[in-house]
C-alpha positions as CSV (number, residue, x, y, z in Angstrom):
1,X,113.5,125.6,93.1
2,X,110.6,123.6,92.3
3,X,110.8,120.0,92.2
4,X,109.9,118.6,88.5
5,X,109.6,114.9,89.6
6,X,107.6,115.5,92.6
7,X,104.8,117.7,90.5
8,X,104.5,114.8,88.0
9,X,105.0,111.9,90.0
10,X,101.9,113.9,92.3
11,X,99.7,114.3,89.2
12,X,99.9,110.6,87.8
13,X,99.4,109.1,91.3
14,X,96.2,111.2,91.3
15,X,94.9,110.9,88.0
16,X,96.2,107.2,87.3
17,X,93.3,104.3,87.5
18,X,95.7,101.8,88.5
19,X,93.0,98.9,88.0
20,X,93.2,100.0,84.2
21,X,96.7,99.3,82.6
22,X,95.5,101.7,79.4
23,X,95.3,104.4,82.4
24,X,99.0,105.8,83.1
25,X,100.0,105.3,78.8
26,X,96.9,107.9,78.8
27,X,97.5,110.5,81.5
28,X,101.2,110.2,79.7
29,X,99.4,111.4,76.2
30,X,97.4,113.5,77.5
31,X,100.6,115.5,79.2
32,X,102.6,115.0,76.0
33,X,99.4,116.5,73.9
34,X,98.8,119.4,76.8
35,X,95.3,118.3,77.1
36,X,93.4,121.5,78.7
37,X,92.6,119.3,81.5
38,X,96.4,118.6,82.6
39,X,97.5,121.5,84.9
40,X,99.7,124.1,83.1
41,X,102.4,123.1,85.7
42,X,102.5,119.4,85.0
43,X,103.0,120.0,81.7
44,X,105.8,122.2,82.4
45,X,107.5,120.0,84.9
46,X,106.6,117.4,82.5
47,X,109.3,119.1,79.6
48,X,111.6,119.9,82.4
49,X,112.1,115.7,83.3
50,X,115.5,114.4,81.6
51,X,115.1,110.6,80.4
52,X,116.7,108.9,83.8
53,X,114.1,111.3,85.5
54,X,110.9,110.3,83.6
55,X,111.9,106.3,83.5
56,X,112.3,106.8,87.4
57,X,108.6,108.2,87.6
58,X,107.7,104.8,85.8
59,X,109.1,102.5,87.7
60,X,107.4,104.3,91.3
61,X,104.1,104.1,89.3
62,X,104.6,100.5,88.3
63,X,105.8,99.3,91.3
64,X,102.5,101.5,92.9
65,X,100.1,99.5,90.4
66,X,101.8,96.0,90.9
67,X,101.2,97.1,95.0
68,X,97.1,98.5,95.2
69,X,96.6,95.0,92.3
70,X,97.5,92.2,94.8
């Protein structure tokens, strides 16, 4: 069973410049448009998420951003 939340979660830490607020809203689009350079698993664990899942993976990366912007 693969884990949906970890795969995404994984990918946005990764690809997020968390000194850029514009950064996450954009990897977001760019999963939500399946940009070529978004892994074809992200994007699938990306359509698997349900809304409490997805708003959870917001709030790690917020809290993540508010943390490394002290």
């Amino acid at each position: 069973m693969t884990n949906h939340r970890k795969i995404v979660l994984d990918y946005l830490m990764q690809e997020t410049a968390f000194t850029e607020a514009q950064s996450f809203v954009d990897r977001i689009q760019e999963i939500n448009e399946s940009f070529e350079t978004v892994p074809e698993e992200v994007i699938d664990s990306y359509g698997e998420l349900n809304e409490y899942e997805l708003w959870e993976i917001i709030r790690k990366l917020a809290c993540e951003g508010k943390r490394r912007n002290k």
